[in-house]
RODO-2510 file (C-alpha; in nm, 4 decimals, decimal comma):
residues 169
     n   res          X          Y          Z
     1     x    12,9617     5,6657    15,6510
     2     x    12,7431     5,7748    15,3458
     3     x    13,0032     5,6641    15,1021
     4     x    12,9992     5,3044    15,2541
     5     x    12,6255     5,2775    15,3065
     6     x    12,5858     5,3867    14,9622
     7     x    12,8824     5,0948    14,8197
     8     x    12,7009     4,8816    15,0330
     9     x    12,3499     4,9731    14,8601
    10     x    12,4795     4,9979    14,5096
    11     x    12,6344     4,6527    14,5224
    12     x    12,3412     4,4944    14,6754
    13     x    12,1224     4,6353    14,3828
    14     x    12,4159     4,5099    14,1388
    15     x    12,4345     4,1438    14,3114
    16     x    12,0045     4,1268    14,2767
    17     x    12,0268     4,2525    13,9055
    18     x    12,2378     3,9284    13,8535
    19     x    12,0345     3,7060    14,0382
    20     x    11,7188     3,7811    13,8602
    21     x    11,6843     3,4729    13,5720
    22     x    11,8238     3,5683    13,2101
    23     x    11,5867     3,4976    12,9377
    24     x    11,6619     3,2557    12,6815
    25     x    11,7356     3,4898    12,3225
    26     x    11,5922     3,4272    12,0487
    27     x    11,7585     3,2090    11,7931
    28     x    11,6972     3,4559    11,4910
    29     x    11,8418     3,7709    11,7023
    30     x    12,0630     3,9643    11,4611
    31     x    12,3985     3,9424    11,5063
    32     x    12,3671     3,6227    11,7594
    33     x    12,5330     3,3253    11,6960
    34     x    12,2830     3,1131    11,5838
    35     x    12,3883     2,7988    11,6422
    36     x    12,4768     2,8306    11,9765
    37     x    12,1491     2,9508    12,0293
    38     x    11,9824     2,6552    11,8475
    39     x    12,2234     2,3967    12,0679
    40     x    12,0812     2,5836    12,4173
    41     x    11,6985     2,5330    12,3147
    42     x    11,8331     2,1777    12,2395
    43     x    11,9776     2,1569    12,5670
    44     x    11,7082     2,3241    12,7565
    45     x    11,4652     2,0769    12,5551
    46     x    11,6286     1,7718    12,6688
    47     x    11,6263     1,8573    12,9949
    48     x    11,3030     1,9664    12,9886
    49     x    11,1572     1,6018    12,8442
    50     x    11,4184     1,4030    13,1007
    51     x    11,2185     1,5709    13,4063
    52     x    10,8104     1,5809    13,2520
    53     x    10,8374     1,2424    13,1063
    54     x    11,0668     1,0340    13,3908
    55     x    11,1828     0,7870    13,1215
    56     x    11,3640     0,4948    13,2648
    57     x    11,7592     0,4932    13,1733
    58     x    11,6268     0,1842    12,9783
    59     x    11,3196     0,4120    12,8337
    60     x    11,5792     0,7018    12,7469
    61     x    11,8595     0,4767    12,5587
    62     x    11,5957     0,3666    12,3335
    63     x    11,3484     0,7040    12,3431
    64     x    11,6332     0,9667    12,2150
    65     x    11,7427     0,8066    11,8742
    66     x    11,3673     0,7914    11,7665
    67     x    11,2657     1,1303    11,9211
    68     x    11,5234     1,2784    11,7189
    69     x    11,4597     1,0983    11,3942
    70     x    11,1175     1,2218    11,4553
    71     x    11,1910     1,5766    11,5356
    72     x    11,4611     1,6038    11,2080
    73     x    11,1610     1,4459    10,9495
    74     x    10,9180     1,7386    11,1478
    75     x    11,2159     2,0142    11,0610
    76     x    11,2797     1,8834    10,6892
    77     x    10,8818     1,8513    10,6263
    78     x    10,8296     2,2681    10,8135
    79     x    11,1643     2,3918    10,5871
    80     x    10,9452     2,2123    10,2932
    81     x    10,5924     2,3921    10,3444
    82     x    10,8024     2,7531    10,3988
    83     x    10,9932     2,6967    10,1313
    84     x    10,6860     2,6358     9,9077
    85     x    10,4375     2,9339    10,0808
    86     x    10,7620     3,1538    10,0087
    87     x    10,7040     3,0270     9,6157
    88     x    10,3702     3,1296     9,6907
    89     x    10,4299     3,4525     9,8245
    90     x    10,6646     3,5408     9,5102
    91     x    10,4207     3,4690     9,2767
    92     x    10,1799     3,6683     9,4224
    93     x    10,4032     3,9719     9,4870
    94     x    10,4992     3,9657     9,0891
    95     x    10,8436     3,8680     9,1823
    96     x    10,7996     3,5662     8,9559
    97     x    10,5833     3,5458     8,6784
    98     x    10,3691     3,2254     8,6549
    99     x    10,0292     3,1226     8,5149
   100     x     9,7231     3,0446     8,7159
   101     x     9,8003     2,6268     8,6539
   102     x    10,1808     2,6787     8,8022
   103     x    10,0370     2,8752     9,1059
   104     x     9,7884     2,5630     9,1612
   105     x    10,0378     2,3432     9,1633
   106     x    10,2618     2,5388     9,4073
   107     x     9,9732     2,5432     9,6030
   108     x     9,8721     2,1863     9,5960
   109     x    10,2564     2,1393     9,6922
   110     x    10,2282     2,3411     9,9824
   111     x     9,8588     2,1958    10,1502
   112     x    10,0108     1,8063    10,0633
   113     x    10,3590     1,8542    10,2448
   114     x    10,0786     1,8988    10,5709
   115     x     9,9706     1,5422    10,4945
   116     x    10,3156     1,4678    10,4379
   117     x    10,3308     1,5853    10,8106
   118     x    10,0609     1,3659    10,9299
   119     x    10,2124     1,0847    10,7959
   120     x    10,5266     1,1521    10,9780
   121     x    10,3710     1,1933    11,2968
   122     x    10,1807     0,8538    11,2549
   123     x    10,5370     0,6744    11,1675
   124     x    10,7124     0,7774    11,4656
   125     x    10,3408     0,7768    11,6767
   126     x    10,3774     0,3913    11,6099
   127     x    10,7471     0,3825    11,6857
   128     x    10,7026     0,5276    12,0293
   129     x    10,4069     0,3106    12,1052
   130     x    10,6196     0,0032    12,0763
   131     x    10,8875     0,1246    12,2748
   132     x    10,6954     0,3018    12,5974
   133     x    10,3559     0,2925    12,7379
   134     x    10,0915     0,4812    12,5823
   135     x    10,0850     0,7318    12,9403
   136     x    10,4513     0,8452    12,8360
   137     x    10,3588     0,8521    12,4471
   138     x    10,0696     1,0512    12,5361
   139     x    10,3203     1,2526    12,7741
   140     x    10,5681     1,3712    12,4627
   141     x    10,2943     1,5503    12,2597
   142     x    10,1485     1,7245    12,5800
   143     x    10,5555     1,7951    12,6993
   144     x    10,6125     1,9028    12,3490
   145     x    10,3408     2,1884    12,3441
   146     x    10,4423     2,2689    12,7472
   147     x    10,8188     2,3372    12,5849
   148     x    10,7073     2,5225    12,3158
   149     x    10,4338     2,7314    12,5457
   150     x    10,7512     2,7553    12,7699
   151     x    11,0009     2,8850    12,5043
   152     x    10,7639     3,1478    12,3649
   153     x    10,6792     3,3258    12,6916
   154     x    11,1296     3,3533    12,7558
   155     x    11,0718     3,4758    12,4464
   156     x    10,7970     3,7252    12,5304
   157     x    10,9741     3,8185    12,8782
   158     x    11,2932     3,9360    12,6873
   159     x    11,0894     4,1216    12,4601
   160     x    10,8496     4,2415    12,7836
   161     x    10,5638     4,1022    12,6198
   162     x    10,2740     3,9640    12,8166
   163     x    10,2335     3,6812    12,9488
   164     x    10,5905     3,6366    13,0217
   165     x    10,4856     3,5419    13,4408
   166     x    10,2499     3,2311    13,3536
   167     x    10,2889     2,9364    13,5342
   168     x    10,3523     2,6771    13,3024
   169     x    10,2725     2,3457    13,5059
***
């Protein structure tokens, strides 16, 4: 009877380990395969932005091709500024050797890709006023920061960090 009630117990506990929800890894885990970790953000994005910003079928046929234009200019102009704060960061560690003029100019490269990223954000700001009302517009940047709020605390709750329980709506 002990041996059963135990089986019984053990398996419940197993069965509620697997129910409780898996958090998402983290795209730079090593040894992870990255890019099936970059395609389930993507996923988990898209459905994230079909439920907050209830685009019409309509909304959505012409919404996705500019919303990812947008969001491949954004990752272009981000691998830009690290790639010029990591010149930066070289030159400051001695790992390159460069005179005071070549480090201003790195650093005027780095602070104008950030205007660079302004003017990519007033572009596609434009684009996505023509094609939706300026409630859904205003609904991507506000969904955008929700996702990203969302995708740190998975983050945080695989890790054990805090803040891992907020409520993010």
């Amino acid at each position: 009877m002990k041996k059963i009630a135990l089986a019984v117990l053990f398996s419940a506990l197993y069965v509620l380990s697997l129910a409780q929800p898996q958090p998402l890894l983290s795209p730079w885990s090593a040894g992870e395969d990255q890019q099936n970790r970059y395609e389930q953000i993507q996923s988990a994005k898209i459905a994230f932005f079909t439920t907050e910003l209830e685009l019409s079928p309509k909304e959505a046929e012409e919404f996705w091709p500019i919303y990812n234009n947008f969001w491949k200019e954004r990752e272009k102009s981000y691998r830009r500024i690290q790639g010029n704060l990591k010149n930066i960061d070289k030159a400051l560690s001695g790992e390159s050797k460069i005179s005071e003029t070549e480090l201003k100019t790195l650093m005027d490269k780095y602070v104008s890709e950030f205007s660079s990223e302004g003017d990519i954000f007033k572009n596609f700001h434009s684009q996505f006023m023509r094609i939706l009302p300026a409630e859904k517009v205003a609904k991507i940047y506000v969904t955008e920061e929700k996702f990203r709020i969302k995708m740190i605390h998975q983050l945080r709750r695989g890790q054990g960090g805090p803040g891992a329980t907020q409520n993010l709506r």
